[in-house]
C-alpha positions in Angstrom: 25.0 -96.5 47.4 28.2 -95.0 46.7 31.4 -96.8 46.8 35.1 -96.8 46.6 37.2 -99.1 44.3 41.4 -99.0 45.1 43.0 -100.3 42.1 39.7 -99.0 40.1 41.6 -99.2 36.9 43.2 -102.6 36.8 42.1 -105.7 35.5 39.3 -106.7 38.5 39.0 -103.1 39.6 37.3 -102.4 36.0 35.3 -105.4 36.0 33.9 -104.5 39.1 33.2 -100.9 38.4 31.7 -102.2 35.4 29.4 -104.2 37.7 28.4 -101.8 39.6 27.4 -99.2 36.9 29.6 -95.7 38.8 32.1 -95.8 41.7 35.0 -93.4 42.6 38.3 -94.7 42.6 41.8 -94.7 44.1 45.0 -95.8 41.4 48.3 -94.3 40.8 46.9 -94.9 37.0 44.1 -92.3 35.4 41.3 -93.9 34.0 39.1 -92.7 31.5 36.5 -95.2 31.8 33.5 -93.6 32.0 31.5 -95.0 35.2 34.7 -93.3 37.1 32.9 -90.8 39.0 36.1 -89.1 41.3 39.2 -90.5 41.4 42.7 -89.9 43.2 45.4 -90.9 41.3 47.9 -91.4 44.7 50.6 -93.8 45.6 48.9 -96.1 48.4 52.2 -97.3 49.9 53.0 -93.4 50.3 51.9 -92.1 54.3 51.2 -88.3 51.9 48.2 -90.3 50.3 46.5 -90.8 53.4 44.8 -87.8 53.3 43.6 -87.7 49.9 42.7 -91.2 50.3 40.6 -89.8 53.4 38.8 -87.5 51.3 38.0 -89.7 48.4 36.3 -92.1 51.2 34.1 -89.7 52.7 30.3 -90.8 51.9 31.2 -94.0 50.8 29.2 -97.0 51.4 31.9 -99.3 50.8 35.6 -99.7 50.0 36.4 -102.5 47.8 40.1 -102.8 48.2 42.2 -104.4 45.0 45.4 -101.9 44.8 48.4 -104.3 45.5 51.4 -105.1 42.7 50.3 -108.8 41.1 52.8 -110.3 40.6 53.5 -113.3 42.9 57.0 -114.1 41.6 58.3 -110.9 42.4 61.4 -112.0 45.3 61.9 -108.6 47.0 59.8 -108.5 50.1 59.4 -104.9 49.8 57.6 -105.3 46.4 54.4 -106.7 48.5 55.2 -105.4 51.8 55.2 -101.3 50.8 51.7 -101.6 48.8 50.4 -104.9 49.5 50.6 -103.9 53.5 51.1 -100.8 54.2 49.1 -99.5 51.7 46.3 -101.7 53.3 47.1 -100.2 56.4 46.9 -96.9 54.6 42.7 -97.5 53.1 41.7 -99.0 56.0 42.7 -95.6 58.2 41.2 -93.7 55.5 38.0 -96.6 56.1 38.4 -95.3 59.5 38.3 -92.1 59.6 35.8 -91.5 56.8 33.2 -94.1 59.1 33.2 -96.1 56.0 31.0 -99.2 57.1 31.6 -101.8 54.5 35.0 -103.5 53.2 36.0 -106.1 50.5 39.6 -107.1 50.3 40.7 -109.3 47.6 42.9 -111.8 49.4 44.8 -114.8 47.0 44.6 -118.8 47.0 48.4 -117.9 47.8 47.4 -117.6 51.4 47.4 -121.4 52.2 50.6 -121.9 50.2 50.9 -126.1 49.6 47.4 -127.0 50.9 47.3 -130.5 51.9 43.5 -131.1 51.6 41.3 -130.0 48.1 39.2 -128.8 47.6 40.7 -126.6 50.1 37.9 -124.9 52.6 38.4 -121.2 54.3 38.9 -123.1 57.8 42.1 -124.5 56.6 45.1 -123.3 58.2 47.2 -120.3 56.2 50.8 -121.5 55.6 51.6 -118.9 52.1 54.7 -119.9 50.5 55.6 -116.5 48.8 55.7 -112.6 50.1 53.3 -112.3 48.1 51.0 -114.6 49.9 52.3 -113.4 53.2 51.4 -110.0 52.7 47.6 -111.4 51.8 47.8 -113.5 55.4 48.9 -110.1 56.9 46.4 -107.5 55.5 43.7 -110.2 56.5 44.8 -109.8 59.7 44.7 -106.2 60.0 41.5 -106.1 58.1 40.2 -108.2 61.0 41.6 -106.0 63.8 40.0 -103.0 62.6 36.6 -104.4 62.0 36.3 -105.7 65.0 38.0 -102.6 67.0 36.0 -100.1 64.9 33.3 -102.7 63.8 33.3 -102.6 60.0 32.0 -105.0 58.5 34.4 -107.0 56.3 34.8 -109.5 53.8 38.3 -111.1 52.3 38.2 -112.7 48.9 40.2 -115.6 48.6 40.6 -115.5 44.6 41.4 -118.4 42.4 43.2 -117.6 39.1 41.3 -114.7 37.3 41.2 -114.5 33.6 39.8 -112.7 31.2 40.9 -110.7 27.5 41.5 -107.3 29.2 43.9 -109.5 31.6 47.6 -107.7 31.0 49.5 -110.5 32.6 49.3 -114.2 33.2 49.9 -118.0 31.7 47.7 -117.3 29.0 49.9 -114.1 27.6 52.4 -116.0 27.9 51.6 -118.8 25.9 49.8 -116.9 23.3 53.1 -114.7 22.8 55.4 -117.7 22.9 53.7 -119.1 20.2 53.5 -116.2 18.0 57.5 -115.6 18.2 57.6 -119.6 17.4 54.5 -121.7 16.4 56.5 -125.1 16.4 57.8 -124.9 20.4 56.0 -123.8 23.7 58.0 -123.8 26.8 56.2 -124.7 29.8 57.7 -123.3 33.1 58.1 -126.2 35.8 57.1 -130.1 34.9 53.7 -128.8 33.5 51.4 -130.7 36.6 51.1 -127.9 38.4 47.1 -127.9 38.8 45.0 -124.7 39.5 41.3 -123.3 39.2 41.1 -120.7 37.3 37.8 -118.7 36.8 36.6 -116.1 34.4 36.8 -112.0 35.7 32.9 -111.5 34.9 32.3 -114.1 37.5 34.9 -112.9 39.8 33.4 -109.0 40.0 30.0 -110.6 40.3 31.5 -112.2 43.0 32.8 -108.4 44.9 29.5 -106.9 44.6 27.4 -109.8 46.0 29.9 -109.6 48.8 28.4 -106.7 50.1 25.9 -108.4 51.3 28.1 -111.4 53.5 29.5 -111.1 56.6 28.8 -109.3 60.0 29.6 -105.9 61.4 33.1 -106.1 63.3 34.3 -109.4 61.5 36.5 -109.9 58.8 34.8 -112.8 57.0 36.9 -115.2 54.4 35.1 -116.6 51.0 36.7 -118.5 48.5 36.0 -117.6 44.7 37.1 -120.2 41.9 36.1 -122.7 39.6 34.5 -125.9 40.2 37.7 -128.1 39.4 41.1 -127.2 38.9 43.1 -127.8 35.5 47.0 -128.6 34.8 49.8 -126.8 32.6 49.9 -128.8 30.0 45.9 -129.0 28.9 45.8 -125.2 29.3 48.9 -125.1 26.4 47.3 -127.6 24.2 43.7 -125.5 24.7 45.8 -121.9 23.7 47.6 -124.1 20.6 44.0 -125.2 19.5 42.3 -122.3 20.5 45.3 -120.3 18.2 43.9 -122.5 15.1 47.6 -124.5 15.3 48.5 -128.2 14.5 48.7 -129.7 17.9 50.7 -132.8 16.6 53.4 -129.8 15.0 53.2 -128.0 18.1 56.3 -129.3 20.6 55.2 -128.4 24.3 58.9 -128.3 26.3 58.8 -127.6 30.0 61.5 -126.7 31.9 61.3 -129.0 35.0 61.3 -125.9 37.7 62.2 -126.3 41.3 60.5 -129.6 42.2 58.2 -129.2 39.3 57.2 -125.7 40.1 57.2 -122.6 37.6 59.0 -119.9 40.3 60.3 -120.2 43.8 56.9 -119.5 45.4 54.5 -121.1 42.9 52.1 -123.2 44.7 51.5 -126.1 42.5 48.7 -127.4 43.6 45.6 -125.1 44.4 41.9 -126.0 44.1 39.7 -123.7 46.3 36.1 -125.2 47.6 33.5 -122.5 47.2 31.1 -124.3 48.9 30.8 -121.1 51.8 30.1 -118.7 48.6 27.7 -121.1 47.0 25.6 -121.5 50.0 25.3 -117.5 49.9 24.3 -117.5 46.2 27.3 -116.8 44.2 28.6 -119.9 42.0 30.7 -119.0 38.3 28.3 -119.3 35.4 31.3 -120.4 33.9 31.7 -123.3 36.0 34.6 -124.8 35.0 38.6 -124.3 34.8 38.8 -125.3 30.9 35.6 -123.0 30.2 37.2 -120.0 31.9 40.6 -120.7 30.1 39.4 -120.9 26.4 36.5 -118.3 26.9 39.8 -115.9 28.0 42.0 -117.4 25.3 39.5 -116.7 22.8 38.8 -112.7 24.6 42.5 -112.0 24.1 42.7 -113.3 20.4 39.8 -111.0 19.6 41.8 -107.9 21.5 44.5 -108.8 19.4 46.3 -108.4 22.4 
């Protein structure tokens, strides 16, 4: 089969390209990795990409769409809503024009903002909290108008934390650069309780290939991807201090307190996905859980040197 990857040379766009040993890709980045086959290094948010997008999509088996900006703190709506959505908007008419049968959209935990029930299941109702999850509620929905108007078969992944060494952003930069400027103090944005799953980017891309085979022509499908548990602030500091080979009891974490305990306006504190729905397909992390994921990826990025 031949596929598509959008985003192809970030962090899970690599992974999965990895995976699936060749794909073309669309990023406004160039990427030398090898197992690129074609790319087209456009501007999704731009309506002048369609075309080339269009091209690129022709043949394809599948579109696995990633290309979005990451960052959930960003405040200007137009951050998300220029490439998060209309760039969606953008791959799927190229989907649709191309007769491009399969597509898997990575969707965010960010979707049910302050979940009052974990582990949280897919059926639970979307309430995001951020832009950023808004414009993941949004592209869901258009994902699931087209496949059912121009029955493609779809599938949104609602991702838990993703880390890995090759990660450029995230908590665990963060704390591994904080504490090389200043090995006696770690600041901890918010009160340091906010509790996540986080799960490790081999298990994640595993996760984008085996979708291929979920869901139904002319549905857009939801399935959670995540750990097992979920793990607070604080033990993922004192895992990076150890993991950095520093005295814990020299090591002062201070946190910062946040708005109502949160890192950002937007941060959901509390997010533990139930993966139950992916299980039952055949996908479950072989790093199960949070703390696995966190120092396995601690320990990738001290080995980058990154």
């Amino acid at each position: 089969m031949d596929y598509l990857i959008t985003g192809g040379s970030g962090f899970i766009g690599r992974h999965i390209l990895k995976q699936l040993g060749g794909a073309a890709i669309v990023d406004i980045v160039k990427s030398s990795d090898p197992n690129v086959r074609e790319q087209a290094n456009v501007d999704i948010a731009s309506e002048s990409s369609l075309e080339e997008i269009e091209r690129i999509s022709k043949g394809k088996q599948a579109i696995f769409h990633l290309a979005a900006n990451p960052e959930v703190r960003v405040g200007d709506p137009n951050v998300h809503i220029s490439v998060g959505l209309v760039g969606t908007y953008h791959v799927l008419e190229a989907a649709r024009k191309a007769d491009v049968p399969n597509f898997v959209f990575a969707s965010s935990s960010t979707v049910y903002g302050d979940a009052a029930l974990t582990p949280t299941p897919e059926d639970y109702p979307l309430a995001p909290i951020s832009t950023y999850g808004a414009m993941k509620v949004a592209s869901e929905a258009l994902i699931s108008a087209y496949a059912s108007y121009y029955g493609i078969k779809a599938v949104s992944l609602r991702l838990a934390n993703v880390v890995g060494g090759d990660a450029p952003r995230g908590v665990l930069h963060d704390f591994i650069g904080k504490l090389r400027s200043n090995p006696n103090e770690l600041e901890v944005l918010g009160d340091g309780t906010q509790t996540k799953s986080y799960f490790h980017v081999d298990d994640c891309a595993r996760g984008f290939v085996m979708a291929l085979n979920w869901g139904k022509k002319g549905k857009n499908t939801a399935y959670n991807l995540g750990a097992v548990d979920a793990i607070d602030v604080i033990s993922i500091a004192k895992i990076t201090i150890e993991e950095m080979g520093l005295n814990p009891s020299q090591v002062q974490i201070r946190t910062t307190g946040g708005l109502d305990g949160r890192g950002w306006m937007g941060d959901v504190k509390y997010a533990w996905l139930s993966i139950e729905k992916a299980k039952r397909d055949g996908w479950i992390p072989t790093i199960k859980t949070s703390e696995e994921a966190v120092r396995k990826a601690v320990r990738e990025i001290l080995e980058l040197g990154a």
